[in-house]
Every structure is written in structure tokens, then in C-alpha cells.
BADOFI-360228 format. One record per atom (N, C-alpha, C, O, CB): residue number from 0; residue in one letter; atom name; x, z, y. Coordinates in steps of 0.2 Angstrom, whole numbers. Glycine has a CB too. Layout:
residues N
<rec NUM, A, CA, <X, Z, Y>>
...
//
This chain:
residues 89
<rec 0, X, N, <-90, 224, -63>>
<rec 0, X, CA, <-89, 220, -68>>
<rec 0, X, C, <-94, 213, -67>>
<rec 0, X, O, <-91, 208, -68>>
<rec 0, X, CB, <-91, 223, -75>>
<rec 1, X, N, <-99, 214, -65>>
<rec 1, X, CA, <-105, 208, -62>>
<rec 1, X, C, <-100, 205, -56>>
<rec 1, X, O, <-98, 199, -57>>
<rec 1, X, CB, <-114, 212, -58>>
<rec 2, X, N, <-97, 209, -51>>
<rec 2, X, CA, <-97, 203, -47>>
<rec 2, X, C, <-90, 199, -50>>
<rec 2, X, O, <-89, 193, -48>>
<rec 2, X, CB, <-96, 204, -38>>
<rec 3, X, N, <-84, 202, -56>>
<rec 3, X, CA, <-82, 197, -56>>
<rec 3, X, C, <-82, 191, -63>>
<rec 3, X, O, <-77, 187, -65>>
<rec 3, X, CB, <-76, 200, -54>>
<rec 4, X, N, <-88, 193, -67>>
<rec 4, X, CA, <-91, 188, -70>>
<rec 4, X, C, <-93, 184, -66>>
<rec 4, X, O, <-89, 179, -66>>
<rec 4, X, CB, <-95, 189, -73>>
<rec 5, X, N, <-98, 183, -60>>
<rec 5, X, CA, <-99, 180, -55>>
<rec 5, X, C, <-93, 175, -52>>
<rec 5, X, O, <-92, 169, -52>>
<rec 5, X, CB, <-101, 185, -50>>
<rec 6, X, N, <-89, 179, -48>>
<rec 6, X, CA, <-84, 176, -46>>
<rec 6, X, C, <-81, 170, -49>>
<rec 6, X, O, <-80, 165, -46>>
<rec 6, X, CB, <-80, 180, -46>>
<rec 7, X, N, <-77, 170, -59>>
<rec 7, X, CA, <-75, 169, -62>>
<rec 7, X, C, <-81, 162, -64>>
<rec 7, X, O, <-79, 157, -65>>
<rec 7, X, CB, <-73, 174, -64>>
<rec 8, X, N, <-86, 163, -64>>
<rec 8, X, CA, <-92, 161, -64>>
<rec 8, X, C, <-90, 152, -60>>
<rec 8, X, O, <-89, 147, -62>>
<rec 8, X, CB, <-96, 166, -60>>
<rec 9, X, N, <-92, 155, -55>>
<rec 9, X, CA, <-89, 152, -47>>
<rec 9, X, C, <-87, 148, -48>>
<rec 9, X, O, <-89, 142, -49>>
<rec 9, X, CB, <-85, 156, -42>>
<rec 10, X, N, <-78, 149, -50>>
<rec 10, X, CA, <-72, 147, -50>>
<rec 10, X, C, <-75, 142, -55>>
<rec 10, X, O, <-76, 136, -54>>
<rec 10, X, CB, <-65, 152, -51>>
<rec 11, X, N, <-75, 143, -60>>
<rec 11, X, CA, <-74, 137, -66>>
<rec 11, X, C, <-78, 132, -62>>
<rec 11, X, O, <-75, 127, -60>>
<rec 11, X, CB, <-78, 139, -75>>
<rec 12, X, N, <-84, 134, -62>>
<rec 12, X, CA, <-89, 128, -58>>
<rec 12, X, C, <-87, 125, -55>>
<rec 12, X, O, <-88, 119, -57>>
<rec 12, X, CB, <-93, 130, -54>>
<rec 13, X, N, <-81, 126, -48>>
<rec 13, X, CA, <-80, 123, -46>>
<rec 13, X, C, <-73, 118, -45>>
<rec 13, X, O, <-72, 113, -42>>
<rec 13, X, CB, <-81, 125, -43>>
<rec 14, X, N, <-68, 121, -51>>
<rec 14, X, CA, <-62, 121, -54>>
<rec 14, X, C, <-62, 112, -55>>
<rec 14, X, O, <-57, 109, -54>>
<rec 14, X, CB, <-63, 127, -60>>
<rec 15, X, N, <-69, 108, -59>>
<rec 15, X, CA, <-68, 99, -60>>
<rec 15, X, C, <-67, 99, -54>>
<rec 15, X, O, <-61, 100, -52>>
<rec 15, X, CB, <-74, 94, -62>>
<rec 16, X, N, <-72, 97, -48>>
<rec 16, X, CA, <-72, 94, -44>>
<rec 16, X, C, <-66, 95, -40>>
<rec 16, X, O, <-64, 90, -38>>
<rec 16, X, CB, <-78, 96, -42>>
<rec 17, X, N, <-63, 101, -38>>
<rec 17, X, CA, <-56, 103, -34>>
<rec 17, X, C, <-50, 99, -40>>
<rec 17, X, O, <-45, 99, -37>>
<rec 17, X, CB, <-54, 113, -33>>
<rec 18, X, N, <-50, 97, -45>>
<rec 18, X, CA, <-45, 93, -50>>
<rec 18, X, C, <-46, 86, -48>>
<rec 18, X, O, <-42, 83, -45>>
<rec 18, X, CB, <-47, 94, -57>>
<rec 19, X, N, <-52, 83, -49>>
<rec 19, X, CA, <-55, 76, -47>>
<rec 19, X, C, <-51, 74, -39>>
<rec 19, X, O, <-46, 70, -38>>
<rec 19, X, CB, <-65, 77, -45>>
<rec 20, X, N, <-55, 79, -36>>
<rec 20, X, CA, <-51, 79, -27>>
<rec 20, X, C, <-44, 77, -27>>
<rec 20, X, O, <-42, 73, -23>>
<rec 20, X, CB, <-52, 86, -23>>
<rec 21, X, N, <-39, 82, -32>>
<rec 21, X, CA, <-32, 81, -32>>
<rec 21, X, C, <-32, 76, -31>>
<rec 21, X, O, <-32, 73, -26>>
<rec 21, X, CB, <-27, 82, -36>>
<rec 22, X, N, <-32, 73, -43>>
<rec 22, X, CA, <-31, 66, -46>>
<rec 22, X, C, <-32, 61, -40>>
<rec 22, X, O, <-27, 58, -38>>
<rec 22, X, CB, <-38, 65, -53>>
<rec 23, X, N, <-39, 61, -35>>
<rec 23, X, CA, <-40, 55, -31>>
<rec 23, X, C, <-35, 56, -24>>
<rec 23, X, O, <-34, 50, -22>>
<rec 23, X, CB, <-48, 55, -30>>
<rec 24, X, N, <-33, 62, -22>>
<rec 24, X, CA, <-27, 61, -18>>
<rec 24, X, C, <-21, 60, -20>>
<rec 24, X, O, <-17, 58, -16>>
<rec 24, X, CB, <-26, 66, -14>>
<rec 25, X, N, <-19, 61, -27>>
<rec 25, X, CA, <-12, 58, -30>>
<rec 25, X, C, <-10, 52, -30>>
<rec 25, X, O, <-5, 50, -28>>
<rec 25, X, CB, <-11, 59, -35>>
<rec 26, X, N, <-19, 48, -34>>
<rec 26, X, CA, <-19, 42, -34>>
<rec 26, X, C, <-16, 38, -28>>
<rec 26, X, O, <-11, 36, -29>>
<rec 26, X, CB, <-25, 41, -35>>
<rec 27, X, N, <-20, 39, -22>>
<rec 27, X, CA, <-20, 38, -15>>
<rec 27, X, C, <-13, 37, -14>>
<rec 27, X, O, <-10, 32, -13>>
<rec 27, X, CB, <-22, 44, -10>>
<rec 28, X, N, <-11, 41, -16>>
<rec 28, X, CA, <-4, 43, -12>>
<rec 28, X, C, <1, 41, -15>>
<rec 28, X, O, <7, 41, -13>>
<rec 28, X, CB, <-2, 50, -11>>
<rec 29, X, N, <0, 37, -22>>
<rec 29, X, CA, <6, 34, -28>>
<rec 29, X, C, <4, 27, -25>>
<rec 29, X, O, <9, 23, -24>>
<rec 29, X, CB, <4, 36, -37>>
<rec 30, X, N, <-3, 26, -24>>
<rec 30, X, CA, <-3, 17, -22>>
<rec 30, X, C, <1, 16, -15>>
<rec 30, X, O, <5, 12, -15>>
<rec 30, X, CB, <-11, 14, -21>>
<rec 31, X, N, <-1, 20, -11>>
<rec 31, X, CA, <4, 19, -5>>
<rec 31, X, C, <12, 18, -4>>
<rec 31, X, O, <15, 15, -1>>
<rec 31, X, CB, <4, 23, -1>>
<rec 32, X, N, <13, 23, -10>>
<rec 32, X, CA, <20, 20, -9>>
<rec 32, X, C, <22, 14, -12>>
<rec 32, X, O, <24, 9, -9>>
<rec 32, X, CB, <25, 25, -12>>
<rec 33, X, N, <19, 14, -19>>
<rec 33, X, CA, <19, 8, -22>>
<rec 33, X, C, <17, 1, -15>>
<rec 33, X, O, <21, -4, -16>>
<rec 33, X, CB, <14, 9, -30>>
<rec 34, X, N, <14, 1, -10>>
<rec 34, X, CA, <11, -4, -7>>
<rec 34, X, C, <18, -4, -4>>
<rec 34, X, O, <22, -9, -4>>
<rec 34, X, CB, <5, -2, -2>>
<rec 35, X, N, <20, 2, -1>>
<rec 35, X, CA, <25, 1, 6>>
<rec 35, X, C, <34, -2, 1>>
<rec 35, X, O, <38, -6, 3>>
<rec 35, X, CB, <26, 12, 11>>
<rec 36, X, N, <33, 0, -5>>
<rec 36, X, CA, <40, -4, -8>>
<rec 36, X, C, <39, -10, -9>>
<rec 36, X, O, <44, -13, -9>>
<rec 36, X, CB, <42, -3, -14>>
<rec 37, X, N, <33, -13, -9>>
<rec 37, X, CA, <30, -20, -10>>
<rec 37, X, C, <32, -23, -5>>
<rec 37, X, O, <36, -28, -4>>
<rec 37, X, CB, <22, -21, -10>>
<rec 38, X, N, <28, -20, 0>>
<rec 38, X, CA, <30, -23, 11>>
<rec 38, X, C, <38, -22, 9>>
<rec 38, X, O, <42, -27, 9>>
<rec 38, X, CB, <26, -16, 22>>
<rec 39, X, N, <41, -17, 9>>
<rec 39, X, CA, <48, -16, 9>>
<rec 39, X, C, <54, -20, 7>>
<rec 39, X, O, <59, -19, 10>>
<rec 39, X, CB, <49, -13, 6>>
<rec 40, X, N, <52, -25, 1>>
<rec 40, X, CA, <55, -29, -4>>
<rec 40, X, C, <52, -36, -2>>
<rec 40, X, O, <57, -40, -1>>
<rec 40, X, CB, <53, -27, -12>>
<rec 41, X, N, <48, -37, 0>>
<rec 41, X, CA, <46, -43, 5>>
<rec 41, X, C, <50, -44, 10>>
<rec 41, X, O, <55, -48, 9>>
<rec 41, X, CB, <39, -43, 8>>
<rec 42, X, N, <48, -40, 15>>
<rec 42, X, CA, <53, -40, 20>>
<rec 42, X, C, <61, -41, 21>>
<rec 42, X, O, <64, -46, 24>>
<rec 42, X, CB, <51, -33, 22>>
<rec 43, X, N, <65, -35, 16>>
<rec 43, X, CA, <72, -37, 14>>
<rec 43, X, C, <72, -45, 11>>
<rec 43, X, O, <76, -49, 11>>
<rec 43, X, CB, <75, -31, 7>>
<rec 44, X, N, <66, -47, 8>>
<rec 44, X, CA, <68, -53, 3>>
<rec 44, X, C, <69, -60, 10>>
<rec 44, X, O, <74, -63, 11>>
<rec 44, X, CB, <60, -56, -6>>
<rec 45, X, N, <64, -60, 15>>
<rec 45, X, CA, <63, -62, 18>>
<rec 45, X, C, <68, -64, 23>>
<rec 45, X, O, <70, -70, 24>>
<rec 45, X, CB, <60, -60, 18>>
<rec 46, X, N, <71, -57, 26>>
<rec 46, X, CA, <76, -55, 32>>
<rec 46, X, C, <83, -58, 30>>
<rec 46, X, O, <86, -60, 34>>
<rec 46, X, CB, <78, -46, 34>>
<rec 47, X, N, <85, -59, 22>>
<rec 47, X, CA, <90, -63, 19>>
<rec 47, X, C, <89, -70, 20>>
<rec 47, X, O, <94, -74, 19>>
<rec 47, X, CB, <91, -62, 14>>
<rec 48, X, N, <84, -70, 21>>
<rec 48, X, CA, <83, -78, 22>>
<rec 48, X, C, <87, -83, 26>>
<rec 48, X, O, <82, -85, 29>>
<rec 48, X, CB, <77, -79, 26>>
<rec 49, X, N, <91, -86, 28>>
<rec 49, X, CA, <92, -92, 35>>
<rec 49, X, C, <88, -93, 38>>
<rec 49, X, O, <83, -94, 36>>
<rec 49, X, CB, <93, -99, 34>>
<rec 50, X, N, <89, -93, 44>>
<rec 50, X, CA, <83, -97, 47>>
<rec 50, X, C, <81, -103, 47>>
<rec 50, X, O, <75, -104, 49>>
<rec 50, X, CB, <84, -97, 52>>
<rec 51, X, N, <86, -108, 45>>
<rec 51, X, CA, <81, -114, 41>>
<rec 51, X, C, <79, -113, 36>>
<rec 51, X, O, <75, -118, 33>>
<rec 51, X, CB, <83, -119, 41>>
<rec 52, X, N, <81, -108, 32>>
<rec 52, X, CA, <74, -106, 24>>
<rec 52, X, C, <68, -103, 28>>
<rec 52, X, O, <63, -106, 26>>
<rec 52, X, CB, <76, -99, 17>>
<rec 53, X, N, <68, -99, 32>>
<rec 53, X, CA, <62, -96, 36>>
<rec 53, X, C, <59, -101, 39>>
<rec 53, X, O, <53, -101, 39>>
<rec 53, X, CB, <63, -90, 40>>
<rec 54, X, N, <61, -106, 43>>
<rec 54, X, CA, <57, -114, 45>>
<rec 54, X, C, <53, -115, 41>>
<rec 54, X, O, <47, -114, 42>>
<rec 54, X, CB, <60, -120, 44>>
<rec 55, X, N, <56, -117, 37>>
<rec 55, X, CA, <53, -121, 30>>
<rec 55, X, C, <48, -116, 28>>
<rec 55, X, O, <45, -119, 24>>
<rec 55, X, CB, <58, -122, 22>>
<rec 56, X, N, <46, -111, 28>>
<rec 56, X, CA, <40, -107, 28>>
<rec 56, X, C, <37, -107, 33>>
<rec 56, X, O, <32, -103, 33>>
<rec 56, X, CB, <41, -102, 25>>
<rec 57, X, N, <38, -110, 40>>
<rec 57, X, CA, <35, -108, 46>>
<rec 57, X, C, <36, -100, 49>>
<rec 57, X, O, <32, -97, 53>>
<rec 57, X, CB, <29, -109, 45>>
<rec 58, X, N, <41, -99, 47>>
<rec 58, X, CA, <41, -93, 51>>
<rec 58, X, C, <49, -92, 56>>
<rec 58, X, O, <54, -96, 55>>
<rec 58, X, CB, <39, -87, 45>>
<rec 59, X, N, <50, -89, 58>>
<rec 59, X, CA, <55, -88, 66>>
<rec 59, X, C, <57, -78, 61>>
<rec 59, X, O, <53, -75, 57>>
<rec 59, X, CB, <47, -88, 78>>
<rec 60, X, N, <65, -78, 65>>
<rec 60, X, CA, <66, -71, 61>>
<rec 60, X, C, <63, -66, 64>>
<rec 60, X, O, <63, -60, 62>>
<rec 60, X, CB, <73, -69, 60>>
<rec 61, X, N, <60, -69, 71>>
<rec 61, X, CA, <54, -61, 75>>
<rec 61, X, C, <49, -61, 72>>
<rec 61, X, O, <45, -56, 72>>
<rec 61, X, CB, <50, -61, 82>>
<rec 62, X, N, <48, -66, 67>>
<rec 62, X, CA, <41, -67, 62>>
<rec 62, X, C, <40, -62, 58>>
<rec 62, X, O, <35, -60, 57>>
<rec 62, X, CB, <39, -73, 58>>
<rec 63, X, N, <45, -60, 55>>
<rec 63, X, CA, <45, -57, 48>>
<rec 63, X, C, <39, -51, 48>>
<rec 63, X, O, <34, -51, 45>>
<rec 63, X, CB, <53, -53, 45>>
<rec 64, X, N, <42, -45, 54>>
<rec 64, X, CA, <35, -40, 52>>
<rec 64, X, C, <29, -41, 52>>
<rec 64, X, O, <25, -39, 49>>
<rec 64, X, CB, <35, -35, 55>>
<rec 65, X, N, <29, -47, 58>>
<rec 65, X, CA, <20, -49, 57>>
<rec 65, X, C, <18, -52, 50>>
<rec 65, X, O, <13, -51, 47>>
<rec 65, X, CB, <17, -54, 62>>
<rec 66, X, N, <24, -56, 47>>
<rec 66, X, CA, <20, -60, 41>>
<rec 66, X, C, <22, -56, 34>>
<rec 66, X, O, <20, -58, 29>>
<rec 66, X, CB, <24, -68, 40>>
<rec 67, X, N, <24, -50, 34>>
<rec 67, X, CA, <25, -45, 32>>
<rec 67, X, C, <16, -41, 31>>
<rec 67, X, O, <12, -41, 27>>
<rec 67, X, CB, <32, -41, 36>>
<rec 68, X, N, <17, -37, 36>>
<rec 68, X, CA, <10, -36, 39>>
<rec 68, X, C, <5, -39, 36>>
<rec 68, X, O, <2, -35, 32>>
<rec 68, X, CB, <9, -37, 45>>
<rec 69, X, N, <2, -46, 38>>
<rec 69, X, CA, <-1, -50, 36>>
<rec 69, X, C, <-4, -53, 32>>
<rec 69, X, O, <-9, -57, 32>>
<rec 69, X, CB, <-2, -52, 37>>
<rec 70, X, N, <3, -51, 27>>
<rec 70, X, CA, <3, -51, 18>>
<rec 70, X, C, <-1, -45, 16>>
<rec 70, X, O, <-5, -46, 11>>
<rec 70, X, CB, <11, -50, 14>>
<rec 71, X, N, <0, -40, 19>>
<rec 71, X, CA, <-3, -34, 17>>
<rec 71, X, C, <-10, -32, 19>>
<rec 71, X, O, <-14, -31, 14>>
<rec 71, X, CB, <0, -29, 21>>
<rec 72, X, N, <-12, -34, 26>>
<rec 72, X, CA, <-19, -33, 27>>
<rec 72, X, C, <-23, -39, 27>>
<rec 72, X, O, <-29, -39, 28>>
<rec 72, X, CB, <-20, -30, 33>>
<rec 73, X, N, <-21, -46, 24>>
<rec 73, X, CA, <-26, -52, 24>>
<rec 73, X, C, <-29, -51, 30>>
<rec 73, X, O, <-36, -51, 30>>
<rec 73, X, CB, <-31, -53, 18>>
<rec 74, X, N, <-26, -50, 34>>
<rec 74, X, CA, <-30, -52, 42>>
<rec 74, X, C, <-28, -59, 46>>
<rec 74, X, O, <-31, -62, 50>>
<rec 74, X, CB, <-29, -45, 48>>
<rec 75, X, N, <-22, -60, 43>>
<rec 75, X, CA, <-19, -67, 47>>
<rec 75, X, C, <-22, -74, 44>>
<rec 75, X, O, <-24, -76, 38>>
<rec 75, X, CB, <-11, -67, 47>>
<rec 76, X, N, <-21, -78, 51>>
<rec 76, X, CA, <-22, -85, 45>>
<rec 76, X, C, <-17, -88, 41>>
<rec 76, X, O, <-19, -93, 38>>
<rec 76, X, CB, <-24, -90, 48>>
<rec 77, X, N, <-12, -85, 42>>
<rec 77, X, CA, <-5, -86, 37>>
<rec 77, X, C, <-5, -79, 31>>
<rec 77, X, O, <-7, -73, 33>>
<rec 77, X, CB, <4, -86, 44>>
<rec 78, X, N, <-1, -80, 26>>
<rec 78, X, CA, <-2, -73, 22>>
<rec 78, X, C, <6, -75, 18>>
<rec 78, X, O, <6, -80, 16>>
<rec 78, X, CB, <-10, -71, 17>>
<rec 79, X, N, <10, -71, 19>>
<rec 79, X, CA, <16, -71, 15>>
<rec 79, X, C, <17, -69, 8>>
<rec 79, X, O, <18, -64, 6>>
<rec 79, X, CB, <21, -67, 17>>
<rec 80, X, N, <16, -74, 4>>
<rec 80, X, CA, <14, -73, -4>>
<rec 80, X, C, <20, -69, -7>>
<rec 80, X, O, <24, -65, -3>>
<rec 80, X, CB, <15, -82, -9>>
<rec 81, X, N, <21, -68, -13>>
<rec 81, X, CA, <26, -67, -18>>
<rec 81, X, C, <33, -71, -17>>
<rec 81, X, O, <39, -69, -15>>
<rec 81, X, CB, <23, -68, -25>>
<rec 82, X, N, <30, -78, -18>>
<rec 82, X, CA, <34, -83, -20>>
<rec 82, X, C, <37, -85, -11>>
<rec 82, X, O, <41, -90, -10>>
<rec 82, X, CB, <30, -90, -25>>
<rec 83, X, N, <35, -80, -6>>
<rec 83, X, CA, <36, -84, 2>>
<rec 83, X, C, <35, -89, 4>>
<rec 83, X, O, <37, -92, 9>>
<rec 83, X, CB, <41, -84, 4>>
<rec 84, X, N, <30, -92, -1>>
<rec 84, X, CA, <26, -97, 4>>
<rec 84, X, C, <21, -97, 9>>
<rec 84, X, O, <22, -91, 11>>
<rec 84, X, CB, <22, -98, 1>>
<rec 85, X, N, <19, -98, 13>>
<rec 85, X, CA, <14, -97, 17>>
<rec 85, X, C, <6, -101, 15>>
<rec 85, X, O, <7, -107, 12>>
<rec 85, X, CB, <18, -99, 23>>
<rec 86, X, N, <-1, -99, 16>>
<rec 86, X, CA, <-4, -100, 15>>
<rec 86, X, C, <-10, -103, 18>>
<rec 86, X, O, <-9, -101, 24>>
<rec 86, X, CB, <-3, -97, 13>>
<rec 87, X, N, <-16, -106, 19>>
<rec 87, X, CA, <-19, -104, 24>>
<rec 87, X, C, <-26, -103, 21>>
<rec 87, X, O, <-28, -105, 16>>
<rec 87, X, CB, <-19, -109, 30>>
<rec 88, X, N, <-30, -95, 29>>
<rec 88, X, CA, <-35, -92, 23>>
<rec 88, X, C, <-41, -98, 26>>
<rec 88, X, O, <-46, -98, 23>>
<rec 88, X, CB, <-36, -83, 24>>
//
């Protein structure tokens, strides 16, 4: 009977913290997708473009994944807005 009060003990104890852990891997894992429909819907909005609409933004149709990309990680010195503008950082 002791060790499975103990046990039971245990479990509750540790029972938040393994919940917390989910919640913050669910989280994780709902914003990524939500990210990647973001890049997803850029990209399509983009690839419909003309290539003289993509001019006018400076970009070439091999450009798209990088300026896709570089919307995403703000590592470039161009970043592809909402509106497909281009920016400089």
C-alpha cells in the first residue's frame, strides 16, 4: 500500500510539468504549420506573378524561393512583405 501511495505520489508531481512540456510542443508545432502556410501562400501568390510584375518588385522567377525564404528568416537584405513589396533591411 506505501509503495503505491508513493508511486501515485510521484505521478501527480510530475503529471504539470509532463502537460506544460505537451501544451509547449503543440504550441511548436501549430505555429509551424501556421509559418509554413504563410511561406506557402506567399510563394503561390508570387509564382502567379508575370514576370514583369516580379521586375517591378526586383525579383527574377528563380528568385521566388529565396525571397520566400528571406521573408521568413529576415536574414536577407531584401524581405518579401505581405503586400510583395520588397524592402531594404
Amino acid at each position: 500500500m506505501t509503495m503505491t501511495l508513493l508511486a501515485l505520489s510521484a505521478l501527480i508531481n510530475s503529471t504539470p510539468r509532463l502537460l506544460a512540456r505537451l501544451l509547449s510542443y503543440g504550441s511548436e508545432f501549430v505555429s509551424g504549420i501556421r509559418e509554413a502556410r504563410a511561406m506557402a501562400l506567399l510563394y503561390h501568390s508570387l509564382a502567379g506573378l508575370t514576370d514583369r510584375e516580379l521586375a517591378v518588385r526586383g525579383l527574377k522567377r528563380h528568385d521566388i524561393p529565396r525571397a520566400v525564404l528571406a521573408g521568413r528568416l529576415g536574414t536577407s537584405a531584401r524581405c518579401a512583405l505581405p503586400d510583395f513589396t520588397l524592402c531594404k533591411r
